[in-house]
N, C-alpha and C positions, 0 to 999 in steps of 0.2 A: 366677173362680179362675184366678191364673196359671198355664199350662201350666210344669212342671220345667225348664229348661236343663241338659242332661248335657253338662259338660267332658271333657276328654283327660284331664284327669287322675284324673276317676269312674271311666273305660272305662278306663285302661290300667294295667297292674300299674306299681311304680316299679321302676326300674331293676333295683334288686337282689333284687328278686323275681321276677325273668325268668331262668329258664333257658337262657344263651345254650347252653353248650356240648351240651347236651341237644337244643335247636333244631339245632345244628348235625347233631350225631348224625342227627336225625330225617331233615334232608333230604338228608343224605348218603345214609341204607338209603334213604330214597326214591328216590333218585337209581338207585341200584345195580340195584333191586329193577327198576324200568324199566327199566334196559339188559338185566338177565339174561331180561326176558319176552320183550324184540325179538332176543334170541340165542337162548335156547333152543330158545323156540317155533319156529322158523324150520329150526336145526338139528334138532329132533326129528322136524319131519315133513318132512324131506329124510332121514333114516334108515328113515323108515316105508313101504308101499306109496302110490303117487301117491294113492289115494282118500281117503286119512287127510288131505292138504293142507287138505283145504274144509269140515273141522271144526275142525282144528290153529290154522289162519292165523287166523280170525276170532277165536281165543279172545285176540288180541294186545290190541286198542286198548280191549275189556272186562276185562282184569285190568290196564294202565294208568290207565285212569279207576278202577277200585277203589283199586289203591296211589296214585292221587291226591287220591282224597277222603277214605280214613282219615288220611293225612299233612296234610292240612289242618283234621280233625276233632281230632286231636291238637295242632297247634300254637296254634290260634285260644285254647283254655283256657290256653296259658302266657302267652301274651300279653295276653289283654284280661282283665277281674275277670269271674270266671260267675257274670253277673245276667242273669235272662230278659232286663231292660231296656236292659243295654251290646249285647247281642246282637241286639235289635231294631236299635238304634240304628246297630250298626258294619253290619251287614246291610242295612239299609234306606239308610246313607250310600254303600254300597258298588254297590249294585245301581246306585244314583243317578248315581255317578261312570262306572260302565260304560256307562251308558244316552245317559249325553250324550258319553264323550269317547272310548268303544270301541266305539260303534252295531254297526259292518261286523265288529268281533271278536267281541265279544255275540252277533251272531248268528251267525256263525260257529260259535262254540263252542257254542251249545244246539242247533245244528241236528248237531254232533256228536253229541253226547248223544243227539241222536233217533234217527240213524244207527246208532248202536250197537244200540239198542234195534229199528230197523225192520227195520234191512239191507237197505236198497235197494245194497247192494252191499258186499263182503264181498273180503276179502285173497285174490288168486286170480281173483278175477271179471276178466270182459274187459268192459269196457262200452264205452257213448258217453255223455259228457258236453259239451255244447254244442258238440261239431259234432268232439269231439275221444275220439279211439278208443284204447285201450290197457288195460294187465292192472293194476290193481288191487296194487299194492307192499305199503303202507306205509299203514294210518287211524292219523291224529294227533288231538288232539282237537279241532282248528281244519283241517284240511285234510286231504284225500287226495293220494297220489302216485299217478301212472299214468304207466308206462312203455308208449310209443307202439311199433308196428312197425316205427319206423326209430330203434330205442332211443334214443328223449328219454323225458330226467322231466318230466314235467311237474303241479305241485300245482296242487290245485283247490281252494280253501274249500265246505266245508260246505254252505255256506249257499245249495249250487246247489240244494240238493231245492226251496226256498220257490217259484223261479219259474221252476223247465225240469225238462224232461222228461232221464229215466234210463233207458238201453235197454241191459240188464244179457244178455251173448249166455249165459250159462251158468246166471247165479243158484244159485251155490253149487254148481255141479253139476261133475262132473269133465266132464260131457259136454256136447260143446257142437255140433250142426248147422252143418258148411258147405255154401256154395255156390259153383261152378264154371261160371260160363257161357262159351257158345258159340254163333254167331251163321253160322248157314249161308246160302246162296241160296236159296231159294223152291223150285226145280226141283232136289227129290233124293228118295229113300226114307227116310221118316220114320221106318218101323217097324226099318230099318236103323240107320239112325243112334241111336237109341235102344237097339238092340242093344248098339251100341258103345261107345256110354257108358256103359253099367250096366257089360259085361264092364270097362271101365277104372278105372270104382271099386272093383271086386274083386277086381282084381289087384295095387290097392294095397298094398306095406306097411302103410300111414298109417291103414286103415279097420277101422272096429269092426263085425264082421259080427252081432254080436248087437243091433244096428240096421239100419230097414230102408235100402235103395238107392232115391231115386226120381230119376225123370227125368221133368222138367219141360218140356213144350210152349208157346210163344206165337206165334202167327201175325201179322205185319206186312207192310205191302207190300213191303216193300227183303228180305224173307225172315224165317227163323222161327229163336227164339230157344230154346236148351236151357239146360237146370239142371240139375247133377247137385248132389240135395242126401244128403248121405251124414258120418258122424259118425266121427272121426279117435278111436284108439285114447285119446288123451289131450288134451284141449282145446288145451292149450299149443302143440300141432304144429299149429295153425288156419293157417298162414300156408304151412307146410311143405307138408301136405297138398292145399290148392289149387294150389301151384306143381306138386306132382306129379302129381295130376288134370289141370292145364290143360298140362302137355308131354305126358305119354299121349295125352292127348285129341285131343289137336292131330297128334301123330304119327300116331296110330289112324284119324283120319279123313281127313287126305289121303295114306295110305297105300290108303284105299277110296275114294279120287275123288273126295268131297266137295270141293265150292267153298265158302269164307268168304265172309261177307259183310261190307260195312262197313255199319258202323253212323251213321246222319245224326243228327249233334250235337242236330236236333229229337225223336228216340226217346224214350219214355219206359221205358227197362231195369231198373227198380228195382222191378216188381212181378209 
């Protein structure tokens, strides 16, 4: 039995059965309807209390892909004849055409889709993505924006969840753990010094006391290494707060005789 041949002109309505100006209509409100969810949303919970942000922001790039997929759920029946079989047809050409000559977009874009759905990171969120740190702006459905601490944008595809790691510092949370190191000589009081650090994360503005204050010990030959790790009223101040931790700090301890140490480029300080 011969397999059927479906033509273009099976699949697609003629000419004057196509609703242009209706098509137009449609992707205009689609159009519209996207812009007022990246404005409002944004504006609404900048009116709100800061904790409302890390429910508000994320509801952005999920009501996008919804007024993207009813607007294409609409348009695809004025244009093509609705037979289960053109629908196979244009679907199965379509995925085909992606597959080979949009691969790095394809995947991109599903790996959006999954984002949406996982949220390994969320509008708000501070993360690391390959080796690159910033706040979470902006999910599109091909890419993220992340604005860095020396305010760059910088977009990211999607499609980094497939094969690296996400180190997300708040995960949806308004709160978010910093840390302040400090690197003394060998020869001093420890129990002192620890003293002093804890009283300089509490006499921050910057800290949320209904978290706790620790101070962290490491002993090395070249001298011993402090943490103050303590939780800034408002995530976004992460950057603010350690500059103000690390001049107190710095003030507070060689105002008590502490000696600095330097640190030899062979140190390991990141744990």
């Amino acid at each position: 039995m011969t397999p059927e041949i479906i033509t273009s002109e099976q699949i697609l309505r003629d000419l004057d059965q196509i609703p242009f100006f209706y098509i137009i209509i449609l992707l205009t409100t689609a159009l519209f309807l996207t812009s007022m969810v990246r404005r409002l949303i944004p504006a609404l919970a900048s009116a709100l209390p800061p904790r409302f942000n890390y429910y508000l922001l994320p509801l952005i790039p999920i009501f996008r892909l919804l007024i993207t997929a009813i607007a294409m759920l609409m348009l695809i029946p004025t244009i093509i004849r609705p037979t289960m079989q053109n629908f196979i047809a244009v679907f199965g050409a379509v995925g085909l055409a992606i597959g080979f000559a949009f691969k790095d977009f394809a995947s991109s874009l599903i790996a959006g889709i999954i984002a949406v759905y996982e949220q390994p990171y969320r509008v708000g969120d501070r993360v690391s993505i390959n080796g690159i740190y910033g706040e979470v702006k902006a999910i599109n459905l091909r890419s993220l924006k992340l604005v860095t601490p020396d305010d760059n944008a910088v977009t990211i595809p999607h499609s980094c969840i497939w094969n690296g790691s996400i180190q997300n510092a708040n995960d949806g949370s308004r709160e978010q753990q910093c840390t302040t190191m400090f690197f003394l000589k060998p020869d001093h009081d420890a129990g002192m010094a620890r003293q002093i650090l804890r009283d300089v994360a509490l006499v921050s503005p910057y800290t949320q006391f209904s978290k706790p204050v620790k101070i962290s010990l490491r002993e090395y030959p070249w001298g011993t290494q402090y943490r103050i790790r303590a939780y800034p009223v408002d995530g976004r101040d992460e950057f603010a707060f350690i500059s103000d931790l690390t001049t107190r700090g710095k003030a507070a301890l060689t105002e008590a005789g502490f000696k600095f140490a330097s640190v030899p480029v062979v140190a390991d300080t990141d744990n």
